[in-house]
C-alpha positions as CSV (number, residue, x, y, z in Angstrom):
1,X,142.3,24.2,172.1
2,X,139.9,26.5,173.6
3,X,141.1,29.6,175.7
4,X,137.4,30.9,177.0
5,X,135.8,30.0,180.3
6,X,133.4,26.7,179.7
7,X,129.9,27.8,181.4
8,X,128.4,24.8,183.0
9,X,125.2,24.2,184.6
10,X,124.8,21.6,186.9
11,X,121.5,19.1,187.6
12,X,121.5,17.9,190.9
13,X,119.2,15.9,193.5
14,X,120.1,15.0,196.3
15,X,123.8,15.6,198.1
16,X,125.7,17.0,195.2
17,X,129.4,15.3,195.8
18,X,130.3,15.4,192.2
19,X,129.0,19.1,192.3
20,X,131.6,19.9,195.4
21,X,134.2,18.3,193.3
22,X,133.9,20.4,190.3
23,X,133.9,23.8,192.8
24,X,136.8,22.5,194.4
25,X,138.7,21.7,190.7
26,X,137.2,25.1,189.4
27,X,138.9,26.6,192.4
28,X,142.5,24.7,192.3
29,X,143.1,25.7,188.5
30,X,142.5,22.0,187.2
31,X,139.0,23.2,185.2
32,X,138.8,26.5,183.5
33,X,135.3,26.7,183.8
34,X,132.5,28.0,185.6
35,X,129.5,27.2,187.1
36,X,126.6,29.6,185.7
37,X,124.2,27.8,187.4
38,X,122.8,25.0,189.3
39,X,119.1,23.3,189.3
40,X,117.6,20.9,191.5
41,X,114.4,18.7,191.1
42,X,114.1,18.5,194.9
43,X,114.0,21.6,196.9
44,X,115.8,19.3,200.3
45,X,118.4,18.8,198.1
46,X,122.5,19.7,200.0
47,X,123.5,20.7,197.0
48,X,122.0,23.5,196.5
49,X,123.5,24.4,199.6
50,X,126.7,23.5,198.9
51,X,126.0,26.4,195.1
52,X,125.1,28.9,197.8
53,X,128.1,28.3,199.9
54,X,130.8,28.6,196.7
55,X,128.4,31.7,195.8
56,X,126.4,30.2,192.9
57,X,123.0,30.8,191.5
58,X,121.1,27.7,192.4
59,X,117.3,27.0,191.5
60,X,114.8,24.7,192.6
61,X,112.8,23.2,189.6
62,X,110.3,20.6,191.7
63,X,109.0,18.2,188.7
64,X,105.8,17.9,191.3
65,X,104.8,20.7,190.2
66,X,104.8,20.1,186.5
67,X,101.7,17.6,184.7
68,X,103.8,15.8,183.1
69,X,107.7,14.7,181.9
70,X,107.8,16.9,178.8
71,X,106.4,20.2,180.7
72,X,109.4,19.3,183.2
73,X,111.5,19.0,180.9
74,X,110.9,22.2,178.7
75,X,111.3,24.2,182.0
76,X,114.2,23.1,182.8
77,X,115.5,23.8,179.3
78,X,114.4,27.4,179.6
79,X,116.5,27.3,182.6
80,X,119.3,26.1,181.5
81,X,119.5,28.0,178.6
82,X,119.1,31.3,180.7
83,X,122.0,30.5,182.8
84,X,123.9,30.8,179.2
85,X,125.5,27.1,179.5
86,X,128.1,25.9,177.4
87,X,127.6,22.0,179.0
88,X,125.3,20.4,180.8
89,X,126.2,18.3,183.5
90,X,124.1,15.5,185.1
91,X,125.4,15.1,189.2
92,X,123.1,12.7,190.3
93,X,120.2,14.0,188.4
94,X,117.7,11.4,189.5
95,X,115.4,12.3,186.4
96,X,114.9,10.4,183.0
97,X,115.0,13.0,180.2
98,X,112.7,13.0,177.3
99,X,114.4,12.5,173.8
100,X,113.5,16.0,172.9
101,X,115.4,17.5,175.7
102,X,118.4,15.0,175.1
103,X,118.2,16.3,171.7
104,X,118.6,19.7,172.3
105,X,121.6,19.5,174.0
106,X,122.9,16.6,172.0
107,X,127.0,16.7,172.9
108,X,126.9,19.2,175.5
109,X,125.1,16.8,177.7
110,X,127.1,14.3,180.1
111,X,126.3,12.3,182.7
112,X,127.9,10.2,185.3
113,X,126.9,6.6,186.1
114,X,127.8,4.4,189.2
115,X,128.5,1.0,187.2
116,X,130.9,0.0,184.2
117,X,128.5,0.7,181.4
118,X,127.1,-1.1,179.9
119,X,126.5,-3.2,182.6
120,X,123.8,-2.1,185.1
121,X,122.1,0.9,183.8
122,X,119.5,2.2,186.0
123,X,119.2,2.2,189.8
124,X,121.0,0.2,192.4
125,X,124.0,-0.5,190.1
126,X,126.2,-1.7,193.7
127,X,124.0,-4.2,194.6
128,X,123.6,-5.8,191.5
129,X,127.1,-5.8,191.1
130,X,127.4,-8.0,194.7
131,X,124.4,-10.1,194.1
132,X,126.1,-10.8,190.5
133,X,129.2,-12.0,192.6
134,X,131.1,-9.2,190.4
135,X,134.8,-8.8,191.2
136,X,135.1,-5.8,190.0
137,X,132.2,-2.8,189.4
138,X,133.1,0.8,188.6
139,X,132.0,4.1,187.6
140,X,131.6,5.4,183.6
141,X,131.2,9.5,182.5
142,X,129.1,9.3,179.4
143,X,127.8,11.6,176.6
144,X,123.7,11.6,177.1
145,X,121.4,10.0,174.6
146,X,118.0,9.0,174.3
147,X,118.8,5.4,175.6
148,X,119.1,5.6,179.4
149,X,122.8,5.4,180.8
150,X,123.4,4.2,176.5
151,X,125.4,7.3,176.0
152,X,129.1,6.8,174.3
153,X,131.4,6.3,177.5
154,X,133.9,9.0,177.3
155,X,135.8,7.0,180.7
156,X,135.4,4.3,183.3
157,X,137.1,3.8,186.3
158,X,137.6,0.2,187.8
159,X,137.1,-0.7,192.0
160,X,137.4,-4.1,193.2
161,X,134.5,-5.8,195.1
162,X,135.4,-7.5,198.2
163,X,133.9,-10.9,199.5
164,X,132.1,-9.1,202.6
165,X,131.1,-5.5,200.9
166,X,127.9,-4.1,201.8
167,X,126.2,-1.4,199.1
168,X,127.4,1.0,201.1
169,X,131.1,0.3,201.0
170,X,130.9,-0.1,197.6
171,X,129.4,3.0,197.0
172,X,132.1,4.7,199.2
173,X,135.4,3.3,197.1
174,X,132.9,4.0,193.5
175,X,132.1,7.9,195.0
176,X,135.8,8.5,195.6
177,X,136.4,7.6,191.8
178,X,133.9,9.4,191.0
179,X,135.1,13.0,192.5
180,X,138.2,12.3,190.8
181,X,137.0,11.7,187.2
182,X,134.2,13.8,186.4
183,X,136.3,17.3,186.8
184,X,138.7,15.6,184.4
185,X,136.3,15.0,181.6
186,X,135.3,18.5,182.2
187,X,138.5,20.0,181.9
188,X,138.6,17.9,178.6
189,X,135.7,19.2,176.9
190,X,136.7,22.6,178.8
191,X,139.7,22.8,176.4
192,X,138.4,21.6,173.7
193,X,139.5,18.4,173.7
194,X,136.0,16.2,173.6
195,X,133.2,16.0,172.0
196,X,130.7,13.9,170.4
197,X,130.5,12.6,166.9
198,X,127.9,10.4,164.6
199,X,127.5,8.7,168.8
200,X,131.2,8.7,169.9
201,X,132.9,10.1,172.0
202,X,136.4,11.4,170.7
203,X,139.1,13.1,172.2
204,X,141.9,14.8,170.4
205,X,140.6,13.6,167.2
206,X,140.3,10.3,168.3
207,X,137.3,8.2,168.9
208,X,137.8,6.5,171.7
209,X,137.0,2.9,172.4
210,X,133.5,1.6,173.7
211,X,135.0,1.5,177.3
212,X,136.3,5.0,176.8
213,X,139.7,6.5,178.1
214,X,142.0,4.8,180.4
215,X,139.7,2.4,181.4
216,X,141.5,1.7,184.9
């Protein structure tokens, strides 16, 4: 178990909910960590008003002003590496990485994706999950790899789709799942508990199964 402070760095976009919820669990006791730093690739992003508000360094990094992917993404590693970060953590990161950043922070990297991997990987997961006629769709916290959203699942959580949702109510119940897990993981691989091996995710020793942990 690991007794030191876990220094994360956050990459955000756009509202930053998942970014709110590990403040608020940082703040309650349920994640020794702390954030060291948070990045966004928009500067309109609420996050990075919501890092200023809990007193946290927060950066924009605009990938328009970068030629190309791999200039982006070498930036951003720089960045992240200043802010001294134990674990990266992808909040709604609307960015695909380049296999040579992925690689640099191989299993300090996670991400969190709105669908029960690995079904829907990509964008629009909730309305491919009604127009699938689905009766059930989800949310999965993954390790990162080079495969987009292909990352060992480290847990899902289940929600049930109801005959007359919209995108948008399915977003909601996902989104509440989703402020509940992700701090979790965290506090795993906070303690020592998690981490990625030969492209598994294992917890206490154990690798856990393809749908990861309590797969509710």
């Amino acid at each position: 178990m690991s007794s030191t402070v876990t220094k994360l760095c956050v990459l955000i976009s756009g509202n930053g909910s998942n970014l709110q919820a590990i403040i608020d669990a940082i703040a309650a006791g349920r994640l020794n960590a702390v954030v060291s730093g948070v990045i966004s690739n928009r500067p309109n992003a609420y996050g990075l008003e919501r890092a200023a508000d809990a007193g946290i360094e927060a950066i924009c990094l605009d990938h328009t002003d970068f030629d190309d992917r791999a200039s982006y993404d070498a930036a951003l590693r720089a960045q992240i590496e200043a802010f001294g970060a134990d674990c990266v953590v992808l909040a709604g990161f609307m960015r695909i990485l380049t296999p040579e950043f992925v690689d640099a922070f191989a299993g300090k990297l996670v991400n969190i994706h709105p669908s029960l991997l690995p079904k829907y990987k990509g964008l629009h997961t909730h309305q491919r999950a009604i127009d699938n006629g689905d009766e059930e769709h989800g949310v999965s916290v993954h390790f990162v790899t080079p495969e987009l959203d292909g990352g060992p699942v480290i847990i899902q959580c289940r929600v049930p789709v109801f005959e007359d949702d919209v995108a948008s109510d399915l977003a909601e119940r996902v989104q509440e799942q989703e402020r509940r897990i992700y701090p979790l993981v965290l506090s795993w691989f906070s303690a020592g508990r998690l981490s990625m091996r030969d492209n598994k995710a294992i917890l206490d020793e154990q690798e856990l199964p393809e749908t990861g942990y309590a797969n509710e």
